[in-house]
C-alpha positions as CSV (number, residue, x, y, z in Angstrom):
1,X,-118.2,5.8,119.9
2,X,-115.3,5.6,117.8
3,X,-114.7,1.9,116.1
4,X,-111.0,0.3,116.3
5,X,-109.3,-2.7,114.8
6,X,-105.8,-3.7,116.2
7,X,-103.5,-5.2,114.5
8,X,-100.1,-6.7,116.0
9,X,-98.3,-10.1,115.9
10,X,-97.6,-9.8,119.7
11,X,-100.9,-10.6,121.5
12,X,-98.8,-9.3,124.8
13,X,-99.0,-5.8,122.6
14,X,-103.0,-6.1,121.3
15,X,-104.0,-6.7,124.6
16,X,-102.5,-3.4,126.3
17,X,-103.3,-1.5,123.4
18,X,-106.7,-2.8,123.6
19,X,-106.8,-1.9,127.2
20,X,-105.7,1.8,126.6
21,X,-108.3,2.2,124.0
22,X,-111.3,1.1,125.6
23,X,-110.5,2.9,128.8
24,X,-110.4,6.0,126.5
25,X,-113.4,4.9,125.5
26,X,-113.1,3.0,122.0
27,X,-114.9,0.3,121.1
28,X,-112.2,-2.3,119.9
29,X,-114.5,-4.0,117.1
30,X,-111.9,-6.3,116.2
31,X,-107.8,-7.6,116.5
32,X,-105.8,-9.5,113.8
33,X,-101.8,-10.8,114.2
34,X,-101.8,-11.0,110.8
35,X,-102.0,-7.9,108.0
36,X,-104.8,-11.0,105.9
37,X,-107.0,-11.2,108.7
38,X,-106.6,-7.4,109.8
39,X,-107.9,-6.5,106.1
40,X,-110.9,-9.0,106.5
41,X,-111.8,-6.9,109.9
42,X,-111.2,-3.6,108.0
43,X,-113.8,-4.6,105.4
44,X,-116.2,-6.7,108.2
45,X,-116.4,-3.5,110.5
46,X,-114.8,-0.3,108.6
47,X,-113.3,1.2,111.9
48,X,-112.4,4.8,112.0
49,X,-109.2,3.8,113.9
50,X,-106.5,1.6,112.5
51,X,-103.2,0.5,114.9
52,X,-101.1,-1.5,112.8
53,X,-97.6,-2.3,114.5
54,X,-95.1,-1.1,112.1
55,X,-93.1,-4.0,111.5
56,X,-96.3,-5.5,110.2
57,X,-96.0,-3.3,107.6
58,X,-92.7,-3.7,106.9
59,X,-93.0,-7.7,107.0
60,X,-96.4,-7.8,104.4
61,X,-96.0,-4.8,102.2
62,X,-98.7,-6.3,99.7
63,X,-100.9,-7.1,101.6
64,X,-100.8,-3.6,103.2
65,X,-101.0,-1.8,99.7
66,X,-104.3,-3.7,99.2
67,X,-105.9,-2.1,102.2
């Protein structure tokens, strides 16, 4: 099974895309609303998946170069 990590400043948005990717059969290891504590899951878990709304990365470019 594939690993995930979410990450999304609207818990409203995790939770439904956590939803649609365990029902496709994902295992979500981890969700962040921040780009810091999405980077701490990546390195905890290294997923295969990565969502990352895109106005995360708009909002935190650092912090997104460094993943």
């Amino acid at each position: 099974m594939l690993k995930a990590v979410i990450i999304d400043g609207s818990a409203v948005a995790r939770g439904l895309l956590n939803t649609v990717l365990m029902d496709g059969g994902y295992d979500v290891v981890g969700q962040a609303h921040t780009c810091a504590a999405g980077t701490a899951l990546l390195i905890k878990f290294s997923p295969q998946i990565v969502c990352i709304n895109r106005d995360q990365v708009e909002q935190d470019t650092a912090c997104v170069d460094a993943m």
